[in-house]
N, C-alpha and C positions, 0 to 999 in steps of 0.2 A: 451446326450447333456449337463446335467448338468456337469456331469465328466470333457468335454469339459472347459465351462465355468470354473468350480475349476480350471484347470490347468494355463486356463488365467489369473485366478487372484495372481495366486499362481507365475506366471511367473511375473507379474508387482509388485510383493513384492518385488523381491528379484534382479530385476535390478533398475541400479541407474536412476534417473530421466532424466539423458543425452540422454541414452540409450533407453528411455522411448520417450524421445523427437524427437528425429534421425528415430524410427523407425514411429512414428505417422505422422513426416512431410513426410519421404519418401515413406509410404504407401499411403496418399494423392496425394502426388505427382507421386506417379506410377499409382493409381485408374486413376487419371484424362487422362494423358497419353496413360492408353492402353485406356481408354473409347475412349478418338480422333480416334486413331487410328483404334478400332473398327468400327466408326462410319464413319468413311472415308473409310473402305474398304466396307461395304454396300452401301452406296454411287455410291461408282465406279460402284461396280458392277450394280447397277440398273440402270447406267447411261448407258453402254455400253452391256447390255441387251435391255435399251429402245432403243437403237439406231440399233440394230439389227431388233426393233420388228418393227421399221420406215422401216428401207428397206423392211421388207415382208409385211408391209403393201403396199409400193410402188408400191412393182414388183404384188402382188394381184390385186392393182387397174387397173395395166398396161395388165394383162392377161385379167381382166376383160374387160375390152373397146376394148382388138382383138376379145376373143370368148364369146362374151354375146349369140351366139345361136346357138353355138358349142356343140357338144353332149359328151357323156362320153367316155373320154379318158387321154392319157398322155399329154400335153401340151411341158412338156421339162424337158428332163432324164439327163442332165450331172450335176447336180448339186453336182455331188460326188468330183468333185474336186477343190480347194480351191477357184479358180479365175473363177472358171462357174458360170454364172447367176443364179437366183433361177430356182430349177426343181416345177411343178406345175403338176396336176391332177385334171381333174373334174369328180367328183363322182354325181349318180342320188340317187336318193331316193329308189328306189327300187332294190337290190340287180342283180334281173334277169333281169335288162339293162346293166348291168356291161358291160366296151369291151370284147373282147376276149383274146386281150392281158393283162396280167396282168400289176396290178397298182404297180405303182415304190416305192409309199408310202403305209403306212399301212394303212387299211381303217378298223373304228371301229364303233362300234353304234351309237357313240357321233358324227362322223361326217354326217351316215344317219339322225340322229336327227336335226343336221344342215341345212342338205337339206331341212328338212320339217319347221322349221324353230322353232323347239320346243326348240330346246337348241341357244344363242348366240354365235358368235364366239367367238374361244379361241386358246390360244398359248399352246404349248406343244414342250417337248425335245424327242428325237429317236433316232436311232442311223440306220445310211446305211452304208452297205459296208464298218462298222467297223471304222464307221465316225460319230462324234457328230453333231446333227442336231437338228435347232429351228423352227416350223413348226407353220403356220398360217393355219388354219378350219376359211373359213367366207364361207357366202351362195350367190349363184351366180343363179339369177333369184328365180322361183318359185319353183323350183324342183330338184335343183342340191345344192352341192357344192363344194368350192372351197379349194386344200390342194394345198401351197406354201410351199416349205422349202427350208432352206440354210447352208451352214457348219456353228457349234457355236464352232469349237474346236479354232480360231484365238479367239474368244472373252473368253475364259475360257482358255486359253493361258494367255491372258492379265490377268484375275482376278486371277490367280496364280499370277503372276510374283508383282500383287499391293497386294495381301496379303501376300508373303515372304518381300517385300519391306516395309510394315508397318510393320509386325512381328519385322524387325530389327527396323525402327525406333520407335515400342514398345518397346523393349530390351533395345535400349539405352537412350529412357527416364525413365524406372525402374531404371538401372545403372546412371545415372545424377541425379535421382528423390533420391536413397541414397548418391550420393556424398551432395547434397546439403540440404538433410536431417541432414548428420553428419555435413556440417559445420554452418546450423542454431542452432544446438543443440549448439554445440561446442561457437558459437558465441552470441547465445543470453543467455545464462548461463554461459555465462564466470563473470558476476559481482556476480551471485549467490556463484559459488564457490569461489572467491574470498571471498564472506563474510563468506562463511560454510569454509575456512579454518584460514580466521582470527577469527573467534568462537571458531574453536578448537584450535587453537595459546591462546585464554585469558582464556578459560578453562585451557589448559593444566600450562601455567605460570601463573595465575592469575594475570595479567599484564596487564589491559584494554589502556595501552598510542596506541595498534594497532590501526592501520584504513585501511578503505577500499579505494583503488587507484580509482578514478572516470574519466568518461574520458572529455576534456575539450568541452566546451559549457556550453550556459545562463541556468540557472535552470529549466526557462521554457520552455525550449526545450527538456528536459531529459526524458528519458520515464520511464516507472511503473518502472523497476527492478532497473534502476539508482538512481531512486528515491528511491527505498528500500535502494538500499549499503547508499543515503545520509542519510536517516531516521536511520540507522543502528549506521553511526559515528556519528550523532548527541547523538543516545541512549548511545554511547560510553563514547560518549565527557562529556555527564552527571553523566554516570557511573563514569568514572573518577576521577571528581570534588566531587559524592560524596566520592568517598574510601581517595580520600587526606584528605579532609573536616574530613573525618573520623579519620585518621590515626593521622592527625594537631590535632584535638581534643583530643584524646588520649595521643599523647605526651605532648601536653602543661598541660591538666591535669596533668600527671604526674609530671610533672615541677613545675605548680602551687602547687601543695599536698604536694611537696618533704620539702620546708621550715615550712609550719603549723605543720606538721608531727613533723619534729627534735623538733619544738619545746613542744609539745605536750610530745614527748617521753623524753626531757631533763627535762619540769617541772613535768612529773610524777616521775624519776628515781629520785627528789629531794625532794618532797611529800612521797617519800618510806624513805628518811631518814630525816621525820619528829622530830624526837627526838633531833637530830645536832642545828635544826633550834630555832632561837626566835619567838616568835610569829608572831610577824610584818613580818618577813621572812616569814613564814608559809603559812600569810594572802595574801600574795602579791605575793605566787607562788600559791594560791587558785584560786586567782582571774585571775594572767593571765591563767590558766589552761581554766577554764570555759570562758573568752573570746576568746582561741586560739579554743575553743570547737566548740563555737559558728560560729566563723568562718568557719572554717572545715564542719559544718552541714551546714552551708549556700553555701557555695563552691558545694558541694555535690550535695543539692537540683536543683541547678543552673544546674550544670551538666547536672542529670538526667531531668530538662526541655528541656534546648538544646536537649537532643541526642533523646528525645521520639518526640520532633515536632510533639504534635499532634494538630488535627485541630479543632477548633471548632463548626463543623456545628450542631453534634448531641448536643448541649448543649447551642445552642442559644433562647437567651431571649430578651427582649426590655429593652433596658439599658441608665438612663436617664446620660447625659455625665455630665451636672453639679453637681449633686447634687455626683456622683463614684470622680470628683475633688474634691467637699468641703470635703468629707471624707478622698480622700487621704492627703487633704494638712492641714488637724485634725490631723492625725497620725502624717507625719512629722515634727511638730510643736511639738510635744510630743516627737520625738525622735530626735528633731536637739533644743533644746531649746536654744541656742546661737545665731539662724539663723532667723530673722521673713521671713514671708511667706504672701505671698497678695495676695486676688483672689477676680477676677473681671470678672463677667458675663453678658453679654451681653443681654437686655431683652428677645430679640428676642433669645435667644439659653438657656434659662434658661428650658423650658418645651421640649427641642429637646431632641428624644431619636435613641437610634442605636442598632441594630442587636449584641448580643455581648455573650462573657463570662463572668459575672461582677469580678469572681476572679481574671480573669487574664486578664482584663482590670484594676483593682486596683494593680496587679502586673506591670506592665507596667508603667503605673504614678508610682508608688514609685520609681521605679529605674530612672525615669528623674528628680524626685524631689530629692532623693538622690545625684545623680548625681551632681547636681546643688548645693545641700547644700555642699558637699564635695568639692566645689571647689570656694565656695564663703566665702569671708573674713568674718569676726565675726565682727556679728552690720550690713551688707550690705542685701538688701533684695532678695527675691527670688519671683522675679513675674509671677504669673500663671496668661493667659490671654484666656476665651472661647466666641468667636465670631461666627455668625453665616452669610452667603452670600449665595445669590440667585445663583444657578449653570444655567450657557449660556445656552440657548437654553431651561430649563428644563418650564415647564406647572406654572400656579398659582399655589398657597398653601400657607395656615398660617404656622405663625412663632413653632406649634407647633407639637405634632401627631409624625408620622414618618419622618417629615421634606426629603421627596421625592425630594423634588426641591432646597434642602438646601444643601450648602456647610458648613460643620461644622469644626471649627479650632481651635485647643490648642495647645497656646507655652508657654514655661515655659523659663525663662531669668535669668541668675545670672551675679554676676558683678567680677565672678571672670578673671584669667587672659585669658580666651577664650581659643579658639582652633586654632593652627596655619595655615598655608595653606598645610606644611607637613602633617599636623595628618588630616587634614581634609579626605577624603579620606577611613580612616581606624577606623575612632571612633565608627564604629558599628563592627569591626570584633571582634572574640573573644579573648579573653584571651589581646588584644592591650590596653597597656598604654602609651599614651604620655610622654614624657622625665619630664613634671613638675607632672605628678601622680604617678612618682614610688614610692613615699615616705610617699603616704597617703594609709589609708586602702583599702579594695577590690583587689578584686581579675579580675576584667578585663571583666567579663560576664554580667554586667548589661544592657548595651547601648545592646549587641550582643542579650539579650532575649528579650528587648523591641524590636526591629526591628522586631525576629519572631514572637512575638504575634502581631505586627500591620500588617505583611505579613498575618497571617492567619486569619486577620477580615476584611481586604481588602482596611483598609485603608491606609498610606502614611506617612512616619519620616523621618523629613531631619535635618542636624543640620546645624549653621552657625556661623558667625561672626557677634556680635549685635552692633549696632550700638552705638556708649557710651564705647565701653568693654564690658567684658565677651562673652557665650555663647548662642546663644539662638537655641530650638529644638521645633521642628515645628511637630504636626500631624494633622493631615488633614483627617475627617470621610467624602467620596462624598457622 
């Protein structure tokens, strides 16, 4: 039996799930099939047996009421042919009453026992004169009993001809039970292989723009598998966006790199022929070298943030947002000394803290305070604002703790010449310079890493048009 078992499993390896599908619904559906029809041909039969055992009960009661005190004898002999009335015999109890004529029916112990009244009556088959016969034994009086029979060869005529008759319509619910086996399989895995051959389509070109043809109707009408192919091009649609994302990254790096680079490699190749040089020369290919450096390792690092996106959850801490401001806009002030810087805290948000990374929440402000310095005029200020607002619907809570209930906001503002309605749109994608920043420094990845570090703390950066001029960018801790 187990050998058995192995071979079935070894058989459902190695056919494909269609096949697997086709044979499971049409085994069901043949199971069920021939059950009916099983169950229909015993049926019949017991119906058209009962009704045989109705007449020998009849024609019994009817013998019964002419010879209730009739002695032993034959009652009536032609029952041998199809359209004769039942033949009948009454039998005594005791053997040596018997007639003289012999009994047309067989007489056996069970129906002496009947006589006496030891055993019930009961139905029994025989066969006379080479003829199928269904025979009633009931007891007639105190001392006899009664044998009726009748031909059963019309009624087991009949129960052949209804179990050749289901037979076939067995047969041809097996044969329906596979045709609609193969075209459930066929048709309800039809979106499956669809997707199992657009898989091996983006395996084999690694070309994920395929998708899966779906068929029409509202989404919430689609069932599981449909729902799988949409779940599928959705996974696609993503895959996609990253491999471009990827590939866009990639090249504009390279694009980006391609100018620091030449320059890099023309004031080295001029630092090799130091000796040519005056000093001043010397000094001032020294220096752009180590600022084209600096660039280059800041470009780089930028990079390697973007492309590692990683998350901050395993490295969160409570993080108070004013005090990560005054710090950042300490530094900037140290490294934009031409530009003042103003920060103004809101009482109520001065003790708010937030869930955070502090390094790369301090990265994050620098690049909007840079930002801003870089594009605001020399002597105009650069205003940092941190407020704090009750969020709709949230519970009481002080102004300080984890501010649960607090909406916390930081915008930073410069007066420079703003953002247009074209750039707007794009001032967070990478490597994107507006038409009036192609001429200042950076490299195009600042506003693009602040967005994903405010994505991966969960809070919210938008930028705008301020009112007055300039820029102003907006984040928002709920």
């Amino acid at each position: 039996m187990s050998g058995v078992r192995r071979l079935g499993r070894r058989w459902r390896r190695q056919r494909p799930l269609r096949t697997r599908l086709a044979v499971a619904a049409s085994a069901a559906v043949a199971l069920v099939a021939v059950g009916v029809c099983t169950a229909a041909f015993f049926v019949i039969r017991y119906e058209m047996f009962h009704q045989l055992d109705l007449n020998l009960t009849q024609s019994a009661t009817r013998v019964i009421q002419e010879n209730r005190d009739g002695g032993p004898q034959v009652v009536a002999g032609e029952c041998r042919y199809l359209s004769a009335p039942a033949c009948a015999q009454i039998v005594p109890v005791l053997p040596s009453e018997d007639p003289a004529h012999p009994y047309l029916l067989p007489v056996s112990a069970a129906v002496r026992e009947v006589a006496t009244g030891d055993r019930a009556p009961y139905f029994s088959n025989i066969t006379l004169s080479g003829k199928p016969m269904r025979m009633l034994t009931t007891r007639l009086g105190d001392d006899k009993a009664l044998q009726v029979a009748l031909r059963s060869d019309s009624v087991e005529k009949g129960v052949r001809q209804a179990a050749g008759l289901l037979a076939v319509i067995g047969a041809a619910g097996v044969l329906l039970a596979a045709g609609l086996g193969y075209w459930v399989s066929r048709t309800g895995l039809a979106p499956v292989a669809r997707l199992t051959a657009t898989a091996e389509r983006i395996a084999s070109t690694r070309d994920p723009r395929h998708r899966i043809e779906l068929p029409p109707g509202p989404p919430g009408r689609q069932d599981e598998v449909t729902r799988l192919a949409a779940s599928f091009n959705t996974m696609l649609g993503e895959l996609e966006q990253s491999v471009t994302a990827q590939r866009r990254l990639v090249a504009d790096a390279s694009h980006e790199l391609r100018t620091p680079l030449t320059a890099l490699r023309t004031n080295a190749e001029l630092l090799a022929r130091a000796d040519r040089l005056t000093d001043a020369q010397r000094d001032r290919a020294a220096g752009a070298l180590a600022r084209q450096l600096r660039e280059v390792t800041g470009l780089v690092n930028d990079l390697i943030e973007l492309a590692r996106d990683e998350e901050p959850t395993p490295l969160l801490e409570e993080v108070r947002i004013a005090a990560l401001a005054a710090h950042a806009v300490g530094a900037a002030r140290a490294h934009w000394p031409s530009t003042p810087f103003t920060l103004h805290v809101a009482p109520d948000a001065a003790e708010t803290v937030r869930p955070g990374v502090p390094a790369r929440l301090t990265r994050l402000l620098t690049n909007l305070l840079d930002n801003a310095a870089k594009f605001s005029p020399e002597g105009f200020p650069v205003e940092v604002e941190l407020t704090a607002s009750r969020r709709t619907g949230s519970g009481s809570g002080s102004g300080s703790g984890s501010g649960s209930g607090e909406r916390l906001e930081l915008t930073v503002r410069d007066h420079g010449p703003g953002i247009t309605t074209e750039d707007l749109p794009y001032v967070f994608d990478r490597f994107y310079r507006a038409e009036t920043a192609r001429a200042l420094p950076g490299s195009g990845l600042g506003l693009a890493m602040a967005r994903q570090i405010v994505r991966a703390h969960g809070a919210e950066l938008t930028a705008e048009q301020a009112q007055g001029g300039g820029a102003l960018f907006r984040l928002t801790f709920e």
